[in-house]
C-alpha positions as CSV (number, residue, x, y, z in Angstrom):
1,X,2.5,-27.5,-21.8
2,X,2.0,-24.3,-23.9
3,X,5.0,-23.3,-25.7
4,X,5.9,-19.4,-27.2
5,X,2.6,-17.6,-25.4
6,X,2.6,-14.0,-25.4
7,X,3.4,-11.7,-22.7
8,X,-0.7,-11.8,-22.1
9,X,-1.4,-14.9,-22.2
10,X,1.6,-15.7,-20.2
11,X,0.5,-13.4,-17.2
12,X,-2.9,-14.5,-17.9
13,X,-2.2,-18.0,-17.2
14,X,0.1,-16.9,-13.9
15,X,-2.5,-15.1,-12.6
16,X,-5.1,-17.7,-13.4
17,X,-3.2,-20.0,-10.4
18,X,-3.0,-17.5,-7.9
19,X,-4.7,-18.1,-4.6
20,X,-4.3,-16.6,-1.0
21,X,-1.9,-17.6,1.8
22,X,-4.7,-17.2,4.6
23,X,-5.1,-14.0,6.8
24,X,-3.7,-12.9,9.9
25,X,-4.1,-9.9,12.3
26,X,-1.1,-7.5,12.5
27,X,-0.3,-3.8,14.3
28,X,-1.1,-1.2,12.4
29,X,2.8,0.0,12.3
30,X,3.2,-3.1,11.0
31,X,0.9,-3.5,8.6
32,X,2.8,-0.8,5.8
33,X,3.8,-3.1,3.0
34,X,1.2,-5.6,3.3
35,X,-2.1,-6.7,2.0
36,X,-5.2,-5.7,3.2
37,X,-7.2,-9.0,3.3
38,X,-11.3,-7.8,4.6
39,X,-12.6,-4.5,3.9
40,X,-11.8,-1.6,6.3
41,X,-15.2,0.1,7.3
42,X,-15.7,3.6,9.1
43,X,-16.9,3.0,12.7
44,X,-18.0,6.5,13.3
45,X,-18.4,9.5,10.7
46,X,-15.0,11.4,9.6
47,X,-15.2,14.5,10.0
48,X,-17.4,12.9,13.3
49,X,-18.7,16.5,13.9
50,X,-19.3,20.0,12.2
51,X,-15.8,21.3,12.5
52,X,-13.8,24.5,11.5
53,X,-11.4,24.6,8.1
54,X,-9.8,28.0,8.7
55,X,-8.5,29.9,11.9
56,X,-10.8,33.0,12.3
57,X,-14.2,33.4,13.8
58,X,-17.4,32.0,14.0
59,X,-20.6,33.8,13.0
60,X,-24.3,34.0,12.0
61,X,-23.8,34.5,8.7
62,X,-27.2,36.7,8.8
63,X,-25.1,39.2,11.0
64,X,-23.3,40.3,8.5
65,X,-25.0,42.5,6.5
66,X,-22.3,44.1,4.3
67,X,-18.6,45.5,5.1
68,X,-17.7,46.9,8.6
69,X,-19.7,44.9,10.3
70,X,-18.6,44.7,14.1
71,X,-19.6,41.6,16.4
72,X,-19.1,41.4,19.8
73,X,-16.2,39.1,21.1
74,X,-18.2,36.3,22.8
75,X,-16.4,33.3,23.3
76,X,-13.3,31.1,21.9
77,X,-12.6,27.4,20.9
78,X,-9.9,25.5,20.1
79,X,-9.0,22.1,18.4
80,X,-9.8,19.8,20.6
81,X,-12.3,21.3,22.9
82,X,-16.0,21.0,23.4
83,X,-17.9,24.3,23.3
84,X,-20.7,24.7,25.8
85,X,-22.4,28.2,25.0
86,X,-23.8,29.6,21.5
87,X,-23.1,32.5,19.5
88,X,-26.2,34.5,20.0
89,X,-27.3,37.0,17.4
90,X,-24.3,39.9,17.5
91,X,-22.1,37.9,18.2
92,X,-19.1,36.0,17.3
93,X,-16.5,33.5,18.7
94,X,-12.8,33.0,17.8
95,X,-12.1,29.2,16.2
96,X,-9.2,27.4,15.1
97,X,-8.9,25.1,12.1
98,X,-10.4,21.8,13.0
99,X,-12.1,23.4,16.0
100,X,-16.1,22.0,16.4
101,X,-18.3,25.0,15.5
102,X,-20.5,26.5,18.5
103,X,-24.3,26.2,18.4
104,X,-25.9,28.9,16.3
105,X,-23.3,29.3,13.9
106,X,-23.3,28.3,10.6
107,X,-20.8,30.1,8.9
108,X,-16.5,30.9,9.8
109,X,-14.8,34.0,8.5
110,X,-10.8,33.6,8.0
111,X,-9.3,36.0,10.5
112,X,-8.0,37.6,7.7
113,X,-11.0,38.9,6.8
114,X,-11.2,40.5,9.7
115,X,-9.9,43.4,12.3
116,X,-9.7,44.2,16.1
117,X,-12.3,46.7,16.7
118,X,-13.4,48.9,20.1
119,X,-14.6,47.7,23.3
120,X,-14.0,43.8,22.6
121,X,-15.4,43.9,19.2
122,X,-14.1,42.4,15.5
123,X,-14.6,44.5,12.1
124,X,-15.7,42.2,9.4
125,X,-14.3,43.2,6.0
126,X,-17.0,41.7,3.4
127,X,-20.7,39.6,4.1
128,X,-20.6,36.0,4.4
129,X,-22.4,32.6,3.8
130,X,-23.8,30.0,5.4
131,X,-21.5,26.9,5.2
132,X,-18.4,28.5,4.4
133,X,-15.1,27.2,6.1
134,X,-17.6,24.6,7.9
135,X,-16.8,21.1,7.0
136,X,-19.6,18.9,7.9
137,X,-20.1,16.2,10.2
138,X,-19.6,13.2,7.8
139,X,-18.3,15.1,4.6
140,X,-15.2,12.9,4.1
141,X,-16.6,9.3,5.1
142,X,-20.0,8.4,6.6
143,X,-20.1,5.3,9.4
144,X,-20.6,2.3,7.6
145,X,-18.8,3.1,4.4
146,X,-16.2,0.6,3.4
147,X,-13.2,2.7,2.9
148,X,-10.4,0.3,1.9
149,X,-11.5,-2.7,0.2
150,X,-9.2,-5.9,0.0
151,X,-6.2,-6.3,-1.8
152,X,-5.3,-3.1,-1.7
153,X,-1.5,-2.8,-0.6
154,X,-0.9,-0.8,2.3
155,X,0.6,2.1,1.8
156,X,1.3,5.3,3.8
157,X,-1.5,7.0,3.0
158,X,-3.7,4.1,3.3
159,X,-2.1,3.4,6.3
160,X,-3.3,7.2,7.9
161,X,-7.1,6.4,6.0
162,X,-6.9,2.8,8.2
163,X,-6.2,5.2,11.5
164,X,-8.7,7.4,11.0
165,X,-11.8,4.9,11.0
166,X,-10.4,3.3,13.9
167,X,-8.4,-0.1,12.5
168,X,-5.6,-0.3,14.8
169,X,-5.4,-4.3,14.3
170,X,-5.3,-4.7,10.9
171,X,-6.3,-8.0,8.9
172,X,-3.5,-8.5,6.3
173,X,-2.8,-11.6,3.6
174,X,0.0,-14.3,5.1
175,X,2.8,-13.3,3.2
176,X,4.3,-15.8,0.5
177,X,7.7,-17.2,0.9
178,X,10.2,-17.6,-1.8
179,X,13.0,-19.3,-2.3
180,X,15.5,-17.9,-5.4
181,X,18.0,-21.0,-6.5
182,X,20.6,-19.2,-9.0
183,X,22.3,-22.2,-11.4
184,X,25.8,-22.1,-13.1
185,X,29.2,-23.4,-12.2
186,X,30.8,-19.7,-13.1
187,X,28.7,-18.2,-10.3
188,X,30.5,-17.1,-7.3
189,X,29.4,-15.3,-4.2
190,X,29.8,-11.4,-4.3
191,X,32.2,-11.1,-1.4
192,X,34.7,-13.3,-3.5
193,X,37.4,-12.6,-6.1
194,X,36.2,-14.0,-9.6
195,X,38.5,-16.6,-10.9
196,X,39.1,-17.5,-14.6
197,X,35.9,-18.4,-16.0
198,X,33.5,-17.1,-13.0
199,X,31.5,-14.4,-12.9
200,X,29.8,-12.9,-9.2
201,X,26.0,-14.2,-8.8
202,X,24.3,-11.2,-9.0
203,X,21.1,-12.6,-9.9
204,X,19.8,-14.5,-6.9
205,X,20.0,-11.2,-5.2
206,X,18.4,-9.1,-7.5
207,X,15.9,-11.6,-7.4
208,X,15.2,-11.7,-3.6
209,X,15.6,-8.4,-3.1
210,X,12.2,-7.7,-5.9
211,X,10.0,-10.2,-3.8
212,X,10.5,-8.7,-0.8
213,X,9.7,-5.5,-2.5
214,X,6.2,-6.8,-2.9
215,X,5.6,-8.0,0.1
216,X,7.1,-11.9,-0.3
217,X,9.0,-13.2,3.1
218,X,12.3,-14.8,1.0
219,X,12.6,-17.9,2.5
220,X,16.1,-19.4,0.9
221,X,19.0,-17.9,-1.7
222,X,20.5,-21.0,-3.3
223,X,23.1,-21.6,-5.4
224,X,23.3,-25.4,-7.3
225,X,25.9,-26.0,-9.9
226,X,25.3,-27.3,-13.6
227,X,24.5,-31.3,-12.3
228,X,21.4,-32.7,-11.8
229,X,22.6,-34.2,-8.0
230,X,23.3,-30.4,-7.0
231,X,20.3,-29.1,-8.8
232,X,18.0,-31.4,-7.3
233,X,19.6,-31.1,-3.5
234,X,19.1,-27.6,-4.0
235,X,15.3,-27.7,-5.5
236,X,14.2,-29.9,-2.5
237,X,15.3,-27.0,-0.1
238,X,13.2,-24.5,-2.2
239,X,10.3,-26.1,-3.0
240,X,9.4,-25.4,1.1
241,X,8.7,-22.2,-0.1
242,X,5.2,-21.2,-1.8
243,X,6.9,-19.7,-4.7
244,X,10.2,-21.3,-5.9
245,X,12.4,-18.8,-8.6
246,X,15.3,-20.6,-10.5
247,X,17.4,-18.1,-12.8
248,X,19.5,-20.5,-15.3
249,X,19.2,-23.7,-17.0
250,X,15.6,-23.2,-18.8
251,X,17.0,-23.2,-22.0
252,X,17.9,-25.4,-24.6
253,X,21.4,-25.8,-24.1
254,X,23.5,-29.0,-22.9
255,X,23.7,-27.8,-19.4
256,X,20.1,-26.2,-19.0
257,X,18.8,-28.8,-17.2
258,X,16.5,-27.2,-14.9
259,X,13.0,-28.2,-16.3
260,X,14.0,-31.8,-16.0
261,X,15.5,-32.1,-13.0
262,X,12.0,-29.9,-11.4
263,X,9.9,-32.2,-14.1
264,X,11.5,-35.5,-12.5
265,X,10.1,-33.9,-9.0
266,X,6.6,-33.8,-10.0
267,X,6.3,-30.1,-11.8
268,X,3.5,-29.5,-14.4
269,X,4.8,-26.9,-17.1
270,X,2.0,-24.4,-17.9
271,X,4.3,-22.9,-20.5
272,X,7.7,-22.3,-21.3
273,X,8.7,-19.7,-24.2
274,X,7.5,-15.9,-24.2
275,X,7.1,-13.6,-26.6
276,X,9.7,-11.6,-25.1
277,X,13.1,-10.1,-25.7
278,X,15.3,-10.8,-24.0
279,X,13.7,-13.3,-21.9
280,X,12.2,-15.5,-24.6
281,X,13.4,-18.9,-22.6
282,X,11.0,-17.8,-19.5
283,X,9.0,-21.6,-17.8
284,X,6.0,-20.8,-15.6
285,X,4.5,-24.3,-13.7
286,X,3.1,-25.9,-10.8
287,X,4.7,-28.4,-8.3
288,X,1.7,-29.6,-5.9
289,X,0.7,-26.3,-4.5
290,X,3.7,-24.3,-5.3
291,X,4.5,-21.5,-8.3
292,X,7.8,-22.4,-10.5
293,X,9.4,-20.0,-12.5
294,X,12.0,-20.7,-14.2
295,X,13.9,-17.5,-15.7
296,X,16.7,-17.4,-18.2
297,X,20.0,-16.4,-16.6
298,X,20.6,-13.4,-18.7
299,X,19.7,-10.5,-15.8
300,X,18.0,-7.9,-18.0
């Protein structure tokens, strides 16, 4: 067992252990929080065709030969149809943001840009280009391309990336359970009165509540007094977990008698001692295939 490591080397070794919990297939909505565990790949292009980013008209960009330019009203299309004709030359058609562009047109004018003219016709203020306001078929993510890769955490955003290349059953990392065991006889549970002497175990629920803030399913809360019977009894309930957190009795004192009790049950101590303040008495092992910190009771 290494003994005062720095913070470094301490995570370095943590890390070093780490392995996965297996993979399983979960709802997307159900997915926010967790881990991706295979890459996420596009099954079709995004956008998947040529595709409108303003609300004004679509043209022939060689139509418009300076200001003033008037184009015959042809046609309309909206988000989320299909639009069967062209815009032939002298001609334009209305289009909505996200709209796919007719055939023939290569270029979208922002309606404001633009004016009602005579006899079904639209002024155009200024000349255009080809390309602009027309987001290409592809332009964001191209079928094939791996858009998430694993281990990423799932997030909102990556979440609406996930629904837009078609993952609606999503492949996520079995979550880790952990099992907090706060030590102390002053401890008392928060719904009760302290007595003389006793303080209310905050701790063990700081403690839970951070692993399920990254992801961890927490298992057991546990309380064992200063005596290596209650210790123990509450240890063996823990150790069902993956991950086993014991706040208290990790130091050197006459009641901190944590390290033994978990030593007695088979635990290898990577280290124990951080360069760290506060937090310097901070025990990092192994018992078979499960992670044992043990952290000094001190809650900052």
């Amino acid at each position: 067992m290494r003994t005062l490591v720095d913070v470094a080397t301490a995570r370095k070794i943590i890390l070093g252990t780490a392995g996965t919990t297996g993979v399983e297939r979960v709802p997307l909505a159900e997915s926010i929080g967790r881990t991706l565990a295979q890459p996420a790949v596009a099954d079709m292009d995004v956008p998947p065709f040529r595709n409108s980013a303003m609300d004004g008209y679509a043209v022939r960009a060689e139509d418009l030969v300076g200001p003033g330019t008037e184009l015959l009203l042809a046609g309309a299309v909206r988000a989320g149809e299909w639009p069967e004709g062209a815009v032939l030359p002298g001609t334009c058609w209305s289009i909505t943001t996200g709209s796919p562009i007719p055939r023939g047109a290569d270029s979208v004018v922002p309606v404001e840009e633009t004016a009602p003219a005579a006899n079904g016709h639209v002024r155009f203020e200024r000349a255009t280009e080809t390309g602009r306001h027309v987001r290409q078929a592809g332009k964001d993510v191209a079928r094939g391309e791996v858009v998430v890769g694993p281990g990423t955490a799932i997030t909102a955003s990556v979440a609406g990336v996930l629904a837009m290349v078609g993952v609606s059953i999503v492949p996520v990392g079995v979550s880790p359970t952990v099992s907090i065991v706060a030590t102390g006889d002053e401890l008392v549970p928060p719904g009760e009165t302290p007595g003389p002497g006793k303080i209310r175990n905050s701790n063990a629920f700081a403690l839970a509540a951070q692993a399920a803030g990254v992801g961890a399913v927490v298992q057991h809360v546990l309380h064992a007094r200063d005596d290596a019977a209650a210790t123990r009894q509450a240890l063996v309930r823990a150790v069902e977990s993956d991950v086993v957190v014991v706040s208290g009795g990790v130091s050197m004192g006459a009641h901190d008698i944590v390290r033994g009790v978990l030593s007695d049950m088979g635990a290898e101590w990577l280290f124990w001692k951080v360069l760290q303040r506060p937090g310097k008495p901070l025990a990092f092992g192994r018992l078979g295939p499960r992670h044992v910190f043990g952290l000094p009771g001190n809650p900052v």
